[in-house]
C-alpha positions in Angstrom: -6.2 34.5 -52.0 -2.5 32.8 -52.1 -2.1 34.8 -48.8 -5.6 34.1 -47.2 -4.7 30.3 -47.6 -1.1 30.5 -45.6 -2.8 32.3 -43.2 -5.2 29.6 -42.5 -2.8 26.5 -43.0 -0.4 28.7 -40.5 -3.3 29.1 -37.9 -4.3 25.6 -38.6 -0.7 24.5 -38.1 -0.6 26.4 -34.9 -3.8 24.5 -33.7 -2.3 21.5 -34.0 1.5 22.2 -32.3 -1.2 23.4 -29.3 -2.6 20.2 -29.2 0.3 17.9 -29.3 2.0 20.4 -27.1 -1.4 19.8 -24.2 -0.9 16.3 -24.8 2.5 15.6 -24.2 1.4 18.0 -21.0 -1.1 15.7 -20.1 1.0 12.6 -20.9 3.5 13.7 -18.4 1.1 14.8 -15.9 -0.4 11.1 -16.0 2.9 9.4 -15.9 3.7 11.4 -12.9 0.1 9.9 -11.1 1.2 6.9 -12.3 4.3 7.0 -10.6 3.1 8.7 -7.5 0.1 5.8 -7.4 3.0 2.8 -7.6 4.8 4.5 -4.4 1.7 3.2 -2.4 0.7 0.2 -3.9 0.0 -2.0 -1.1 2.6 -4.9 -2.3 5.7 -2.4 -1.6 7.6 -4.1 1.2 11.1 -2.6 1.5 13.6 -5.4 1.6 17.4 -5.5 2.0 19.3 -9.0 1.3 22.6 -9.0 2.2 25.1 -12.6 1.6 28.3 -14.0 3.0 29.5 -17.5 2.8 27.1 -19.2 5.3 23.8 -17.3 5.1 21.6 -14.7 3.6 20.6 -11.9 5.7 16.9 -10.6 5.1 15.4 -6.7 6.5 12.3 -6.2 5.3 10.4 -2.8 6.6 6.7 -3.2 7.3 5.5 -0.6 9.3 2.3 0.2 10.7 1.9 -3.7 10.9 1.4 -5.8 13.9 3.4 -9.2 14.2 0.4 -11.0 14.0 -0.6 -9.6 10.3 2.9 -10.8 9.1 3.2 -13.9 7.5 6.8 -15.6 6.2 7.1 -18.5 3.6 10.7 -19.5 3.3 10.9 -22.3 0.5 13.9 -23.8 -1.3 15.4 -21.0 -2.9 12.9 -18.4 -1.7 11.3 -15.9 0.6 7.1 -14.9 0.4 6.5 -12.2 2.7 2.8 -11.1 3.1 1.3 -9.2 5.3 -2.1 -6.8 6.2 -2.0 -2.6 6.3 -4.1 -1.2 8.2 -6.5 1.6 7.2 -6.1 4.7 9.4 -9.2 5.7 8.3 -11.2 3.0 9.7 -9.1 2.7 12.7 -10.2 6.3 14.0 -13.5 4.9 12.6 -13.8 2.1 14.9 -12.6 4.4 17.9 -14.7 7.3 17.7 -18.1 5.2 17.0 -16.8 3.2 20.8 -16.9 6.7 22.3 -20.1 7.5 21.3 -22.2 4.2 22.3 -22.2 6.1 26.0 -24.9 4.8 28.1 -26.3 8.3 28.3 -26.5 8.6 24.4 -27.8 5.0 24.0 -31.0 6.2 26.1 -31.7 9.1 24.0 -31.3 7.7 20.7 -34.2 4.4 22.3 -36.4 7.7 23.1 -36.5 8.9 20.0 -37.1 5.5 18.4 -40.2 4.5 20.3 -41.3 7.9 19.2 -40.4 7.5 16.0 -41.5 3.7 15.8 -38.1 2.9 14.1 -35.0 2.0 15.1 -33.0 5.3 14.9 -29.2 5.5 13.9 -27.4 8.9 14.6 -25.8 10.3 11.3 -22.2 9.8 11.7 -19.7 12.9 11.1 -18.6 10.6 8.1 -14.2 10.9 7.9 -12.9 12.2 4.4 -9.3 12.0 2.9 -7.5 15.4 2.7 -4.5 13.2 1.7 -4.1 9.9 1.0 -0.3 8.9 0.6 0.0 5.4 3.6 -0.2 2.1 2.2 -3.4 -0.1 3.4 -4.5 -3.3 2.4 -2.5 -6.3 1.4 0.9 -6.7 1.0 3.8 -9.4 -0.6 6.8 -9.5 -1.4 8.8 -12.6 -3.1 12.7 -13.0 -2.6 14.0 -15.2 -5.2 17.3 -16.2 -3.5 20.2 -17.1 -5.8 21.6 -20.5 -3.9 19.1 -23.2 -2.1 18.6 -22.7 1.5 18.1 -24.9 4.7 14.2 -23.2 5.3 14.1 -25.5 8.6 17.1 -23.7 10.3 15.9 -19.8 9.4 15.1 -17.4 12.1 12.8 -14.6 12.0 12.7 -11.5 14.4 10.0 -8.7 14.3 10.7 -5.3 16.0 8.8 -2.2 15.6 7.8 -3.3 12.0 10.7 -4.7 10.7 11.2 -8.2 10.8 14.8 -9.6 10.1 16.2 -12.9 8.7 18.7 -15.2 8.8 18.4 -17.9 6.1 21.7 -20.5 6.2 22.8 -21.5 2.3 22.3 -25.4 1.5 25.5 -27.0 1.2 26.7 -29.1 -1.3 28.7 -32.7 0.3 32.0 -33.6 -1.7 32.0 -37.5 -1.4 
């Protein structure tokens, strides 16, 4: 009986190292979504800030954006960077629904709606994510800058999706 009873607290005890073993599986398995989901949050703007004695000098990487989607906020002793990704998906969307409104195809689908006595709307070859890693949506990014700046005197550049800075420090008059 003694033996039938460490047998069963021993399988029983097995059960549970099983269990806690699958969770802290899981657990890391879910941590590693986690981390993989954060990646391609839409607010991760890359940004470099670099200092010398006169300015700050700001490179922040937004690709796949046009200049237009960009937006810059440069405030006393910041920088609010926001900006619009674009979704690939409805991109190609847009595009292959343009080639298919053909002239030729527009007559059809009017024959079959006076047959039908409806108005008639093709079923679409409807796009599916295989993979889904690019960032869409919105984007921002605030710069807390350690010294107050002159905002008024900043430049911005925007090439190819990055845009670049140059943010002169406030200076402080002796009297």
């Amino acid at each position: 009986m003694a033996s039938d009873f460490r047998d069963t607290k021993k399988q029983a005890q097995d059960a549970v190292d099983d269990i806690l073993i699958n969770l802290k599986s899981a657990g890391r398995s879910i941590d590693n979504m986690i981390n993989e989901y954060k990646e391609t949050l839409p607010n991760k703007i890359s940004v470099d800030l670099l200092e010398n004695d006169e300015a700050y000098y700001l490179k922040a990487d937004i690709p796949g954006t046009s200049k237009e989607s960009v937006n810059i906020e440069i405030k006393e002793k910041s920088v609010i960077i926001t900006c619009e990704y674009g979704s690939f998906k409805e991109e190609l969307e847009e595009k292959l629904n343009a080639e298919i409104d053909t002239d030729e195809e527009k007559e059809e689908n009017k024959q079959v709606e006076e047959t039908l006595g409806e108005t008639y709307t093709p079923e679409s070859n409807e796009l599916k994510y295989l993979v889904k890693g690019r960032t869409t949506g919105p984007a921002k990014r605030i710069i807390r800058l350690p010294a107050k700046i002159i905002p008024e005197e900043s430049t911005a550049k925007y090439d190819m999706g990055t845009v670049t800075l140059t943010i002169p420090k406030g200076t402080t008059k002796i009297i």
